[in-house]
Each structure stands twice: as C-alpha cells, then as structure tokens.
C-alpha positions in Angstrom: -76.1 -94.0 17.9 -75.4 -92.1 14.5 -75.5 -88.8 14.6 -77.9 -86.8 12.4 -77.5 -83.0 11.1 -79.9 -82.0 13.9 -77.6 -83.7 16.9 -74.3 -81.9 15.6 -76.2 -78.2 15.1 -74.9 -75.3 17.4 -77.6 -74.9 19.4 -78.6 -71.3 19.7 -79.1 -69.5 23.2 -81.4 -66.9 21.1 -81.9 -65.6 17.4 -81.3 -61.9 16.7 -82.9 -60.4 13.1 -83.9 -64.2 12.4 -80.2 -65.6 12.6 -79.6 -67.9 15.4 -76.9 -67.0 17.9 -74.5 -69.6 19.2 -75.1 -70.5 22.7 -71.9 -71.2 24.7 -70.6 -67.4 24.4 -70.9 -64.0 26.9 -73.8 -62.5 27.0 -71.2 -59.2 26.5 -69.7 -60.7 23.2 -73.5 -61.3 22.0 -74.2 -57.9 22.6 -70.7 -56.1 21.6 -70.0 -58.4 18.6 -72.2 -60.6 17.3 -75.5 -58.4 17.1 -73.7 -55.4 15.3 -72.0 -58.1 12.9 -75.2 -59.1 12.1 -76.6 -55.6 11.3 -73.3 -55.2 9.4 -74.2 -58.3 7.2 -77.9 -57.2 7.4 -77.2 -54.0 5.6 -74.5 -55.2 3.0 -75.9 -55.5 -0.8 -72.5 -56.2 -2.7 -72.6 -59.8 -3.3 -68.4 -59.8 -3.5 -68.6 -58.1 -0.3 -71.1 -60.8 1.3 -68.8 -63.6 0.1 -65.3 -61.6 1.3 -66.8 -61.6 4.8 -68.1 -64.8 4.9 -65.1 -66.2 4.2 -63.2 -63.9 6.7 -62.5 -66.3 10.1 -61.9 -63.2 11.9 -66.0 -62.4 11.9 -68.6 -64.1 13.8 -69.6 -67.6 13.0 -73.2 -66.4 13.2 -72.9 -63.2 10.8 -70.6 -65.5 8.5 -73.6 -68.0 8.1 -75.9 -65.2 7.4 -73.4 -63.6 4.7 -73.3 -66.8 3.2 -77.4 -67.2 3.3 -77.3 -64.1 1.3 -75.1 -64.8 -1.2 -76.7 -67.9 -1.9 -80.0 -66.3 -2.2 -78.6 -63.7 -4.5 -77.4 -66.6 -6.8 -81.0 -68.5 -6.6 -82.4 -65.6 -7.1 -80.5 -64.6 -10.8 -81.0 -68.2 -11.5 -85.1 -68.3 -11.1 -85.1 -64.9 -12.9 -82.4 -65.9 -15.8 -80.1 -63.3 -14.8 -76.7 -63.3 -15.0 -75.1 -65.4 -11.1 -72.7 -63.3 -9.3 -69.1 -64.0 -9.9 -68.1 -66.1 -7.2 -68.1 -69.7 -6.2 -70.7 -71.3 -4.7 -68.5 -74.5 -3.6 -65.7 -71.9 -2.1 -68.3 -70.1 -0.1 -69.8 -73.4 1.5 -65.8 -74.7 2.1 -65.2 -70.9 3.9 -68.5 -71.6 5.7 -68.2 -75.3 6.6 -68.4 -76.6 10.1 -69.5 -72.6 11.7 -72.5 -74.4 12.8 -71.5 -77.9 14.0 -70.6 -78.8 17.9 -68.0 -81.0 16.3 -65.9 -78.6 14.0 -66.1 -75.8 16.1 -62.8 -74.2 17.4 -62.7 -74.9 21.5 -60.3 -72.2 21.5 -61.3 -69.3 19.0 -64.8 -68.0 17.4 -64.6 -70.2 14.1 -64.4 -73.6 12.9 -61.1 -76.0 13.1 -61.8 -76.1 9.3 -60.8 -72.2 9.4 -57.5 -73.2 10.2 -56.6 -73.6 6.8 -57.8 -69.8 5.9 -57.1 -67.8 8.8 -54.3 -65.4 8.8 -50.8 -66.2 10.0 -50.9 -67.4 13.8 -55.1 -66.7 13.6 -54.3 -63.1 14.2 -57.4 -60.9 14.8 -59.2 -64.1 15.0 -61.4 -63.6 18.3 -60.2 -65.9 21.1 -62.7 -67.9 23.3 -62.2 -66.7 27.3 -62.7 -69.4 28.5 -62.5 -72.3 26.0 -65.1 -74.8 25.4 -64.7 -77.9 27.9 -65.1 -80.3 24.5 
C-alpha cells in the first residue's frame, strides 16, 4: 500500500480558532500551551516575526503551522495586489516547517519534527519534551 498525504497527516483530536490540534497530547498541554500559542500567532502582524516563530522548534507544531499559513498568505497576498513580498524566504519557511504535521517525521520524544533536529538549539534545550513518548 502507498501512502498518500492524507494517510501520513497528524490527525487532530480537535481544532481551536480553525487550526487543527494534534491528537496524541494532554488534554493539560492543549489547554496550557498550545491554545495560548495559537492566540499568540493569532494576534501577531509582523511578517519577520511570523516567520522567526515558525521556525522556532521550541513552539508548538500547531502554532508553527499556523505562523507559517500566515506568512504565506501575506506573500500571496502582495503578489495578487503587486506589492512589494516580505523579505523572507518562502523555501526556508516550508524546510523550518517540514514534517510538523506528518505521523512519520514527528519527534516520538519532543513536540517537533525529527527534521527540527537540525535547527533546534544545542542539546534541544527549551524544546518541550513529550511525557510519555509516542509508542511509534
């Protein structure tokens, strides 16, 4: 069997503001982390800013996603309206970004992707732990 986009998706245990939350995760860390995250993300403007956090493996996969919906938006946006794009890289964000919703790149052990390994700080400090870790 091949696996499609579809098969490899997080699935989401419930969406919050219209962004899907990972299932898999404490109810507690929903509440305590993610869902403020997401009003954090929700009520940044600064494109920069959208793509620093995005790129930061230290914030939830699920607010990272969203940062990176907006920036992406932004750019479409200036595009349709022949604006000026934002200064910052497109391909960069979706490499910061990639596997943070995929069952198959997703760290057992901490909140991000195995692909954040490359970008997270020395020994993934501040980089939210998983208690317990995933069984796959």
């Amino acid at each position: 069997m091949t696996m499609t986009d579809d098969d490899d998706r997080i699935p989401a245990s419930t969406t919050y503001r219209g962004v899907p939350v990972h299932d898999d995760q404490p109810l507690d860390r929903i509440e305590a982390v993610v869902k403020p995250a997401i009003n954090h993300v929700h009520d940044l403007a600064d494109v920069a800013s959208l793509f620093d956090y995005a790129g930061d493996p230290r914030n939830p996969p699920e607010a990272r996603l969203f940062a990176a919906a907006k920036v992406e938006a932004a750019w479409q946006l200036c595009a349709e309206r022949r604006l000026q794009r934002p200064d910052v890289s497109l391909e960069l964000l979706r490499a910061c970004t990639a596997g943070l919703d995929s069952k198959g790149w997703r760290d057992p052990f901490y909140y991000c992707s195995f692909f954040d390994h490359i970008a997270a700080p020395p020994g993934y400090e501040g980089v939210p732990r998983r208690d317990p870790p995933l069984d796959d």
